[in-house]
C-alpha positions, 0 to 999 in steps of 0.5 A: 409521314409528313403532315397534310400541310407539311409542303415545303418548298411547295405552296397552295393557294388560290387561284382564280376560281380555285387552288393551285400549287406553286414553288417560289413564284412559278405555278406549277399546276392549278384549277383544283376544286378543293384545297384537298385536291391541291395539298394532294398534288403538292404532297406527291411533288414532294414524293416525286422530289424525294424519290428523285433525291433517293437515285440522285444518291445512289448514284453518287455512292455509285461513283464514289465506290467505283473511284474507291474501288480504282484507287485500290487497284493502283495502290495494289499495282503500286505495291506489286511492283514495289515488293518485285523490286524489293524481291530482285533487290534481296 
């Protein structure tokens, strides 16, 4: 568990008459009443980017075991013909 003001890359500070939540120099949202508020919606930006991460990585073993998987199947199609030539050759 992160801690409340563990939010990188996300930043909170204020804004006009409140808080607001920024990354790098954009602001992403704004007129939190309290700083709580803010950390808050930072935190599940944070959540919203680690669960994005999380698919991002499934996927891509996803891709990787499906290549593993074809690459298998033409070395297993490589080595039939192979013994076939060898079992017409003997």
């Amino acid at each position: 568990m992160r801690g409340l003001f563990d939010i990188a890359p996300y930043a909170v500070s204020e804004f006009a008459r409140g808080y607001a939540v920024f990354k790098g120099p954009f602001r992403l949202t704004d007129a939190f009443d309290c700083e709580g508020d803010a950390y808050g919606h930072a935190h599940a930006f944070l959540d919203e980017d680690e669960a994005q991460a999380e698919a991002d990585a499934a996927e891509q073993a996803e891709i990787e075991a499906e290549e593993t998987r074809r690459i298998e199947a033409e070395i297993q199609a490589e080595a039939a013909v192979i013994l076939a030539e060898i079992a017409r050759a003997a």
